[in-house]
ROSE-4610 file (N, C-alpha, C; in Angstrom, 1 decimal, always signed):
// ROSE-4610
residu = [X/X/X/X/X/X/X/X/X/X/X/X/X/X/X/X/X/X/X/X/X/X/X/X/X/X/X/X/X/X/X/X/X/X/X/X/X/X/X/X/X/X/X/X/X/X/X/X/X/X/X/X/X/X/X/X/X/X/X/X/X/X/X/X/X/X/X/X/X/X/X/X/X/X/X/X/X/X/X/X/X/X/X/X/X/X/X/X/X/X/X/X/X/X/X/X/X/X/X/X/X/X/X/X/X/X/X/X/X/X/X/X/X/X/X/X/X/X/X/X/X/X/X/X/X/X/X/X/X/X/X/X/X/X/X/X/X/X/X/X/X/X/X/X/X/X/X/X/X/X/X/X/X/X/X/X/X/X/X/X/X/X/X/X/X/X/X/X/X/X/X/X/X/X/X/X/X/X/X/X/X/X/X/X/X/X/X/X/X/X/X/X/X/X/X/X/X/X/X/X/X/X/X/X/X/X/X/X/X/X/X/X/X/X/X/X/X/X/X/X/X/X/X/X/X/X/X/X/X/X/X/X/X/X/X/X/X/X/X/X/X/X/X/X/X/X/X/X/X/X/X/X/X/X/X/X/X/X/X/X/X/X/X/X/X/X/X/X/X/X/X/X/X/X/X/X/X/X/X/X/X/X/X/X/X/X/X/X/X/X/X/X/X/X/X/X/X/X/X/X/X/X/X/X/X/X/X/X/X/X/X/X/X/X/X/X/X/X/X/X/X/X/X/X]
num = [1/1/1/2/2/2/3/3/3/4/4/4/5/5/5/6/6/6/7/7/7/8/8/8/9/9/9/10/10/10/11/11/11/12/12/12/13/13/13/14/14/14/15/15/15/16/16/16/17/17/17/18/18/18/19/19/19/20/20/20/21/21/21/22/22/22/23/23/23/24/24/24/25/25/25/26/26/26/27/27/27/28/28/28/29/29/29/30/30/30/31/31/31/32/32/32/33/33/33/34/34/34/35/35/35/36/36/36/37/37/37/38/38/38/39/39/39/40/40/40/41/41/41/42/42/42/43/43/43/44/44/44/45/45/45/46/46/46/47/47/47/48/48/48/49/49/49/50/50/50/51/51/51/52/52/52/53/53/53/54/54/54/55/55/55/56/56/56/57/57/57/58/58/58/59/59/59/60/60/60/61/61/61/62/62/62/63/63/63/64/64/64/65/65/65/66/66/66/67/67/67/68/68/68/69/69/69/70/70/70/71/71/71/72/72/72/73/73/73/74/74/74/75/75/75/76/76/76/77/77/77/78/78/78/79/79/79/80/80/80/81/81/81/82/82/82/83/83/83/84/84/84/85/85/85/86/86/86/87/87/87/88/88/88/89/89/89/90/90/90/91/91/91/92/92/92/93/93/93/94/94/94/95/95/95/96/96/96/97/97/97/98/98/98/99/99/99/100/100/100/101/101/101/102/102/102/103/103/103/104/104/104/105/105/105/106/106/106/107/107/107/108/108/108]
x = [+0.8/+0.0/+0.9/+0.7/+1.5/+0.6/+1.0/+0.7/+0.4/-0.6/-1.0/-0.9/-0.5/-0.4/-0.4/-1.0/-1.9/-0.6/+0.4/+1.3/+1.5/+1.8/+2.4/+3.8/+4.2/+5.5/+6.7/+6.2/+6.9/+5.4/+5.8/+5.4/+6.2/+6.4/+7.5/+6.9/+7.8/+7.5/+8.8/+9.8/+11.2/+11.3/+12.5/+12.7/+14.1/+13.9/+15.1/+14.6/+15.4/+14.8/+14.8/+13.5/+13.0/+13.3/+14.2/+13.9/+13.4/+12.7/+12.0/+12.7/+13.3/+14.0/+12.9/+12.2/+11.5/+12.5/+11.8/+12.5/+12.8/+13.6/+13.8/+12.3/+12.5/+10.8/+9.5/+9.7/+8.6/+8.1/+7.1/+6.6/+5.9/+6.4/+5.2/+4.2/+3.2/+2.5/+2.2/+2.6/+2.6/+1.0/-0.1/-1.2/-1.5/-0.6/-1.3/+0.0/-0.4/+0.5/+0.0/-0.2/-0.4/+0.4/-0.2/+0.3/+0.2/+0.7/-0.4/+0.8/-0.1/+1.3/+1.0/+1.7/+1.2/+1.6/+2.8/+2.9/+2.4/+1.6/+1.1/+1.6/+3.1/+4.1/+3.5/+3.9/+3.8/+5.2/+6.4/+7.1/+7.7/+6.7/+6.6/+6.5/+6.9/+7.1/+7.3/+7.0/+7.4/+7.4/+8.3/+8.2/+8.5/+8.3/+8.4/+9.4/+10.9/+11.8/+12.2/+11.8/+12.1/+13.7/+13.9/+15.9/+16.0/+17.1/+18.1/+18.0/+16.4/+16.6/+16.3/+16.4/+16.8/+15.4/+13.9/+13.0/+11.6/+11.9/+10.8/+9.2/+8.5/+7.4/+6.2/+6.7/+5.6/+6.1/+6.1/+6.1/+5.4/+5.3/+4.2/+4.6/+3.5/+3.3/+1.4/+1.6/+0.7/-0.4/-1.6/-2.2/-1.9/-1.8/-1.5/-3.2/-3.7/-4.2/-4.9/-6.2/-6.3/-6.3/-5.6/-4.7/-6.5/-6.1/-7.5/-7.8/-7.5/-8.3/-7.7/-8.2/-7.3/-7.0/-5.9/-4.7/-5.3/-5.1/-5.2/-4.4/-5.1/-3.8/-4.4/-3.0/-3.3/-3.5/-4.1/-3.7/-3.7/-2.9/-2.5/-3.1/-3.6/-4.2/-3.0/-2.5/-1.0/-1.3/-0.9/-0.4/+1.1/+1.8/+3.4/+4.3/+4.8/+5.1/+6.8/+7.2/+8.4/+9.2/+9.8/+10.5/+11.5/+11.8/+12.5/+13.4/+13.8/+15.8/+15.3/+14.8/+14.4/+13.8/+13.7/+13.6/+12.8/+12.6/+11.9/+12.2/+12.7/+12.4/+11.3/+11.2/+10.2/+10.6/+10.2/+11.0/+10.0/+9.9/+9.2/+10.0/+9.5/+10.3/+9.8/+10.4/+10.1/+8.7/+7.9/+6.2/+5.3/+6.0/+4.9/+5.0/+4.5/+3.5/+3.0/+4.3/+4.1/+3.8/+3.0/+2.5/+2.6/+3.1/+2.6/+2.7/+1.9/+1.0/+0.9/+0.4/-0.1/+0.2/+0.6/+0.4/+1.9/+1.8/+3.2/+2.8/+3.2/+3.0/+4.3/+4.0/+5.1/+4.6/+5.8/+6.1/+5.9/+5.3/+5.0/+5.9]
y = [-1.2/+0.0/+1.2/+2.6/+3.4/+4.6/+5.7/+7.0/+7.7/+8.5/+9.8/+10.7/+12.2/+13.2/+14.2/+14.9/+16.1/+17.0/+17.5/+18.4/+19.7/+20.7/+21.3/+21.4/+21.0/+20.4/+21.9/+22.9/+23.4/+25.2/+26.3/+27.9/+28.8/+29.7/+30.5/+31.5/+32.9/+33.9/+34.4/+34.1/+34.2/+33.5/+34.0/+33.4/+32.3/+32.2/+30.8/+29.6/+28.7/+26.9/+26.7/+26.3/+25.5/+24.1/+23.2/+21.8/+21.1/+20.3/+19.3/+18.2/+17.2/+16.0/+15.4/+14.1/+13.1/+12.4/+12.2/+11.6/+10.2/+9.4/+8.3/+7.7/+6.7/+5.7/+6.5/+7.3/+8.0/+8.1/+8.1/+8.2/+9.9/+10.4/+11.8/+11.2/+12.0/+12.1/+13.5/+13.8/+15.5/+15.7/+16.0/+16.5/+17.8/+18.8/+20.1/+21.1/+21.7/+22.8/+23.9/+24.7/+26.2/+27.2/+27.9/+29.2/+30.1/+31.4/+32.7/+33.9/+34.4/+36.0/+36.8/+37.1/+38.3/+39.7/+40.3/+41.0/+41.4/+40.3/+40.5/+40.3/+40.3/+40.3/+39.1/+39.3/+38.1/+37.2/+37.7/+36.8/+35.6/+35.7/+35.2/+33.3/+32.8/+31.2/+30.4/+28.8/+28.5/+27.0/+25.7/+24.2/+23.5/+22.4/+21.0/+20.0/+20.1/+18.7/+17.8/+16.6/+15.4/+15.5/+15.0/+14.6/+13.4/+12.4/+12.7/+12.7/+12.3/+12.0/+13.3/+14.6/+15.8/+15.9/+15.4/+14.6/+16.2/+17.1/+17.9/+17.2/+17.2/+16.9/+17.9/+19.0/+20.1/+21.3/+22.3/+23.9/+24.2/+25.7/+26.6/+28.0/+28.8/+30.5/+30.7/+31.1/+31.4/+32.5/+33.0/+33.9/+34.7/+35.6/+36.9/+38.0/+38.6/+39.3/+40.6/+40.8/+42.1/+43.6/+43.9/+45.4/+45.8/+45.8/+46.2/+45.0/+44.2/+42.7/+41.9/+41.3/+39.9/+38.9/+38.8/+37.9/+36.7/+36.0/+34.5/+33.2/+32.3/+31.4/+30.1/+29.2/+28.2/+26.7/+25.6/+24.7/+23.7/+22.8/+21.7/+20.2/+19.6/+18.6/+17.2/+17.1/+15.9/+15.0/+13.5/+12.4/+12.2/+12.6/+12.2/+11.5/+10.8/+9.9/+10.1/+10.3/+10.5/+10.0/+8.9/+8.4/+8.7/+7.8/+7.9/+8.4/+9.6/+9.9/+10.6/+11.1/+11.7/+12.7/+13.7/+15.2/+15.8/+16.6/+17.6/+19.2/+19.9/+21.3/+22.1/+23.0/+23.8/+25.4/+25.9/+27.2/+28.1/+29.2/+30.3/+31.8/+32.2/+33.6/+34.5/+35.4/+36.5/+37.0/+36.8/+37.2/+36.2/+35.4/+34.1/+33.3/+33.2/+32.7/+31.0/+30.4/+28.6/+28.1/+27.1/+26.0/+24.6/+23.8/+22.5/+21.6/+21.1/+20.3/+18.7/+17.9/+16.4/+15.9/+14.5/+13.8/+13.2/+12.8/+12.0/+10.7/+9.5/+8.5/+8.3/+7.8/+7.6/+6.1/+5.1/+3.4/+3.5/+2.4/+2.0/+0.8]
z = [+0.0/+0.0/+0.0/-0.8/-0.5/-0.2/+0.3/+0.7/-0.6/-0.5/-1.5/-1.5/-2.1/-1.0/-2.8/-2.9/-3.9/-3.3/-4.4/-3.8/-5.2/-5.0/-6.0/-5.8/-7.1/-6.9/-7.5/-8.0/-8.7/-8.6/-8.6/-8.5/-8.5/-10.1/-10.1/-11.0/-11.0/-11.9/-12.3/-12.5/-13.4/-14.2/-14.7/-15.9/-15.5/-14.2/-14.5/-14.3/-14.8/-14.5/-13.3/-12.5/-11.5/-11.5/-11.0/-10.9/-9.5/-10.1/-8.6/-8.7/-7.5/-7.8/-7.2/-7.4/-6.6/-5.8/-4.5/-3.5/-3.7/-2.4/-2.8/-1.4/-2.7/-2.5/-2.9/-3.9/-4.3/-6.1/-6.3/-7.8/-7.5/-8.5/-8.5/-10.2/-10.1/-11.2/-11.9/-12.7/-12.9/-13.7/-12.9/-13.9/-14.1/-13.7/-14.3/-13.8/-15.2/-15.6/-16.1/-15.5/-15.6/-16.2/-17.0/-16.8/-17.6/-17.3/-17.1/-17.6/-18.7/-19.2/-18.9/-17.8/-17.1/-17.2/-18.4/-18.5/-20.4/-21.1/-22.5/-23.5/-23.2/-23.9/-25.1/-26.1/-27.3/-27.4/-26.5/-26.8/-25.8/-24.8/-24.0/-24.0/-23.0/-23.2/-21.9/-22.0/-20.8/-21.5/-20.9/-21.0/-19.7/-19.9/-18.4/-19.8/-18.7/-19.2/-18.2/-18.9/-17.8/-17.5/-16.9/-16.5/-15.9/-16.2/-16.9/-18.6/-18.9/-20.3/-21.5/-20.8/-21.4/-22.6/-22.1/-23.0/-22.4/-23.4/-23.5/-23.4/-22.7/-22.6/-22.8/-22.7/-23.0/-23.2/-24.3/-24.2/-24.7/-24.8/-25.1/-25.2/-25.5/-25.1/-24.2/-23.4/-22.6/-23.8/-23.8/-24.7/-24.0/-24.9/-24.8/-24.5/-23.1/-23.0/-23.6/-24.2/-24.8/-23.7/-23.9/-23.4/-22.5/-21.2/-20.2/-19.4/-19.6/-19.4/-18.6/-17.9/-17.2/-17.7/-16.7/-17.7/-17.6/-19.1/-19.4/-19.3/-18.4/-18.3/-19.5/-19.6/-20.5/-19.5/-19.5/-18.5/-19.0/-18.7/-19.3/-18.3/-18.5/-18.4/-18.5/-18.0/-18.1/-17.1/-17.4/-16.9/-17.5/-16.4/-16.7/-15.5/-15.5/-14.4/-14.3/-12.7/-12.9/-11.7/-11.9/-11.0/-9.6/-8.6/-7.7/-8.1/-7.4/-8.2/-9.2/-10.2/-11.2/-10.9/-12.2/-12.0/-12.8/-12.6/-14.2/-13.6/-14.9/-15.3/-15.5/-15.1/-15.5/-16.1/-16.8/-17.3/-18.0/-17.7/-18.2/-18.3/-19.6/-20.2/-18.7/-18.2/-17.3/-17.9/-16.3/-16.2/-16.7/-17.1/-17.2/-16.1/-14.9/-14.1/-14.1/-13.4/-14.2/-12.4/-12.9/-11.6/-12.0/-11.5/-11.4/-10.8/-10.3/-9.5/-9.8/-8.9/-9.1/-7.7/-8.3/-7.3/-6.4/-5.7/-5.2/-4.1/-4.6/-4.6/-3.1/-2.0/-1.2/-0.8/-0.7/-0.8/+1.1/+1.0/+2.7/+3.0]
C-alpha cells in the first residue's frame, strides 16, 4: 500500500529553470501545468523537461491578453510519471507565471 499526497511540486514567476527531484521511494504524477502572461508580452514562453533523459514533454506560449483585461492562463491537463531519483524542469520567459501540481505517490 502506498501513501497519496496532492502536492504542487513546482510555482514561479522568473525566468530561470526550476527543478523538482522526486525523492527516494517516491513516484510523483505530474497532472497540471499552468500558466499565465502576465505581463502581455507576445514573446513570451514557458516548458516542463524530464531529467536525466533531457526529454521535453511540453512547451508553449501562454495567450496573450487584450490590453485592459485579465490575464489569461493556458492549463494543461497531463499524466506524466516521474520516478525515484528523477527530476523535471520547468522554465518560463520572465512574467509568465508557471505552476505544477499532481500527485506524489510515497512506498510503505
Amino acid at each position: 500500500m502506498a501513501a497519496l499526497y496532492s502536492i504542487r511540486f513546482l510555482a514561479f514567476e522568473d525566468a530561470s529553470p526550476h527543478t523538482y527531484v522526486v525523492p527516494a521511494d517516491h513516484t510523483a504524477i505530474i497532472r497540471c501545468v499552468t500558466a499565465v502572461n502576465a505581463t502581455g508580452g507576445n514573446s513570451s514562453y514557458y516548458n516542463l523537461q524530464l531529467k536525466p533523459s533531457n526529454t521535453y514533454v511540453l512547451a508553449g506560449a501562454p495567450p496573450v491578453a487584450a490590453l485592459g483585461t485579465d490575464n489569461v492562463a493556458r492549463v494543461h491537463d497531463v499524466r506524466i510519471v516521474v520516478a525515484a531519483g528523477e527530476s523535471f524542469v520547468a522554465q518560463g520567459s520572465g512574467g509568465v507565471h508557471v505552476s505544477v501540481s499532481g500527485y506524489l505517490f510515497a512506498s510503505l
